[in-house]
matplotlib code that plots the C-alpha trace (Angstrom):
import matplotlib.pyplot as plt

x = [51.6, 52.4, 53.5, 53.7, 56.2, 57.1, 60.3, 63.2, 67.0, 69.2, 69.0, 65.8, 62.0, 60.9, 57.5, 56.3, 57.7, 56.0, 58.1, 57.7, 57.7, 58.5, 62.4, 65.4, 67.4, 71.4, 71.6, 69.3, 66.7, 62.8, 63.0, 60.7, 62.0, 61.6, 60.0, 62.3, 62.1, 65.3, 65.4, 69.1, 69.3, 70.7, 67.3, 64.8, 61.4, 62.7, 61.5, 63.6, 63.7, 66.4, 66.8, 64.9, 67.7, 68.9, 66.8, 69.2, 71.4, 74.4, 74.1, 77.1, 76.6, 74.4, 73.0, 73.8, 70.3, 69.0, 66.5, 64.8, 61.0, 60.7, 62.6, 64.7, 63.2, 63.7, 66.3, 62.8, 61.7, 64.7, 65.2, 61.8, 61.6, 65.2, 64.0, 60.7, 63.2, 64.8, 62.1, 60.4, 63.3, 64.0, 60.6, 61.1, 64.2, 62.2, 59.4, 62.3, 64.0, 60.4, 59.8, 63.1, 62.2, 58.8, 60.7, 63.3, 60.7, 58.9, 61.9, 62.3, 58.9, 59.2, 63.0, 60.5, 57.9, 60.9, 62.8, 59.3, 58.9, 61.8, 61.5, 58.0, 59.6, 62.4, 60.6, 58.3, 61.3, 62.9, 59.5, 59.4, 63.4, 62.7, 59.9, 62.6, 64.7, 61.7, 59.9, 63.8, 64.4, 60.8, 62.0, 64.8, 63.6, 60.8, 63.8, 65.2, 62.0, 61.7, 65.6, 64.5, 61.3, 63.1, 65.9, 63.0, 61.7, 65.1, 65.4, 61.7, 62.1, 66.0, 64.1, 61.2, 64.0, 65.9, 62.6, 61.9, 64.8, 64.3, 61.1, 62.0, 65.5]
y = [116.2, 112.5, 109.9, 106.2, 104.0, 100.2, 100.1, 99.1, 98.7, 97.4, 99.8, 101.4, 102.0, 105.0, 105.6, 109.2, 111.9, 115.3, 119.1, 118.3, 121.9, 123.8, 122.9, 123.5, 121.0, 121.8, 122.3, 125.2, 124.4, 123.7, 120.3, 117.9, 116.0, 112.0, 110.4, 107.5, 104.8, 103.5, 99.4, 99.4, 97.7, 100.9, 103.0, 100.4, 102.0, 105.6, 108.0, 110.5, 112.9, 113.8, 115.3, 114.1, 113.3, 110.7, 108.7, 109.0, 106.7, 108.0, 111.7, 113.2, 115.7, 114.2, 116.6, 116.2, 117.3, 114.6, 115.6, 112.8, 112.9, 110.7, 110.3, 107.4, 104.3, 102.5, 100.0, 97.4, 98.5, 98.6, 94.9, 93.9, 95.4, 93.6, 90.5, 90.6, 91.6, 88.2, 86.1, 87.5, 87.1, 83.3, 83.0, 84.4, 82.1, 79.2, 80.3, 79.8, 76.8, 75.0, 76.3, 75.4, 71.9, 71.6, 72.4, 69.5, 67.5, 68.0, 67.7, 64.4, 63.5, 64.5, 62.4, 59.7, 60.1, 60.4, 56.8, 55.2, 56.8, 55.8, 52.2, 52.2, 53.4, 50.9, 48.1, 48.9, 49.4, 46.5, 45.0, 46.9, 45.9, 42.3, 42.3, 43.8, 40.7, 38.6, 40.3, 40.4, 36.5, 35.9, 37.7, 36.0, 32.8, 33.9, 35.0, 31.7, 30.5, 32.4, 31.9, 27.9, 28.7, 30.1, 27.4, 24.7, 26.7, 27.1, 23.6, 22.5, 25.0, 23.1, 20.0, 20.6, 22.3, 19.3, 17.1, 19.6, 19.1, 15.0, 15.0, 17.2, 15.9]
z = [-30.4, -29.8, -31.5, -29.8, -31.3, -29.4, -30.9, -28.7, -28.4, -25.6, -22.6, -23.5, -25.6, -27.7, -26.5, -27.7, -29.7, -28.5, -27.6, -23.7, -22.1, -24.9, -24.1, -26.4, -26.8, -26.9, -31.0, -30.0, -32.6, -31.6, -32.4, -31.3, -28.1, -28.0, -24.4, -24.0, -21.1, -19.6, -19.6, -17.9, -14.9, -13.2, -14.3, -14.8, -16.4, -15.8, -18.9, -19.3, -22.8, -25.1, -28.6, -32.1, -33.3, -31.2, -33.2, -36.2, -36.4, -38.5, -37.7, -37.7, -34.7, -31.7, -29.4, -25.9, -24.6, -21.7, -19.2, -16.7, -16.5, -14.0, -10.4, -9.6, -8.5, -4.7, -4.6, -3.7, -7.0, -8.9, -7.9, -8.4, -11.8, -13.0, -11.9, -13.8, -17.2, -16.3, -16.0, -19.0, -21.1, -19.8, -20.6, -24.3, -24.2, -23.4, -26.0, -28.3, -27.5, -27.4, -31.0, -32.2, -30.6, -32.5, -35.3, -34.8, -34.3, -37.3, -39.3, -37.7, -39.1, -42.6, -42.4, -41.3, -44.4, -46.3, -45.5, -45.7, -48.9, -50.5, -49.2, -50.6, -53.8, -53.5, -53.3, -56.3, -58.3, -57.7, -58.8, -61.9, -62.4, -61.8, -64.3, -67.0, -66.6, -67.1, -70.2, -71.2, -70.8, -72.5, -75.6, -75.9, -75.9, -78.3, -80.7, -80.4, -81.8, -84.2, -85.5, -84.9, -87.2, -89.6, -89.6, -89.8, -93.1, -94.9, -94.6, -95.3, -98.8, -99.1, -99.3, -101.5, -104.0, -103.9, -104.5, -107.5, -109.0, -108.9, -110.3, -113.3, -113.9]

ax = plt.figure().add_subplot(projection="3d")
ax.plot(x, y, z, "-o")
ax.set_aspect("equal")
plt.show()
């Protein structure tokens, strides 16, 4: 029975679960053992198998069963397999630092948009504003018409009172 997982942590990758040999492990139970591979730089790409339950996280009791599948690499290979790990994580650190920068950069864009948008909106506002004043400076002069108007009839109905009151008296 196997089971291929790609999940990883620092010094190594689960790659099948399976009951290699029909080995017990130390907690003497017929367990299913999990087919690791080392990514340290002392056992680079060596599988080697230990107990399920090395998998758990917070057991309370982990088994001590370990066996290597695999023999140890030449010190040619070792080296040649560490550098490759380097260069491929520079190269997933560059990955990120370029995406990081495309980000930047499109932030820096949309701050862009942004300033010329709110000039555009700026500038219309202070059109909108400047018409205010002038509607505003219109109506009062149209009030000081009308209190003018209504002046010029208070005295034209002052007058023709005043007439009135001649003629009859």
């Amino acid at each position: 029975m196997t089971y291929s997982s790609r999940s990883s942590s620092d010094n190594h990758t689960v790659l099948a679960i399976w009951n290699r040999d029909n080995d017990l492990c130390a907690c003497r139970h017929l367990k299913l053992s999990v087919e690791k591979m080392s990514m340290s730089d002392k056992n680079p790409a060596r599988r080697f198998c230990n107990c399920v339950d090395s998998l758990v996280k917070m057991a309370a009791e982990k088994c001590k069963y370990f066996k290597w599948i695999d023999d140890e690499l030449t010190p040619h290979y070792n080296n040649a397999f560490n550098n490759l790990k380097s260069e491929l994580k520079l190269i997933k650190d560059t990955s990120y630092a370029a995406r990081l920068e495309r980000r930047v950069a499109l932030l820096e864009n949309l701050n862009v948009e942004a300033i010329v948008a709110k000039e555009i909106v700026d500038g219309e506002l202070a059109i909108v504003v400047e018409k205010k004043k002038q509607l505003r400076g219109e109506l009062k002069f149209v009030r000081l018409k009308f209190r003018i108007a209504m002046m010029f009839l208070v005295l034209l109905a002052a007058v023709l009172m005043m007439q009135k009151a001649k003629v009859v008296g």
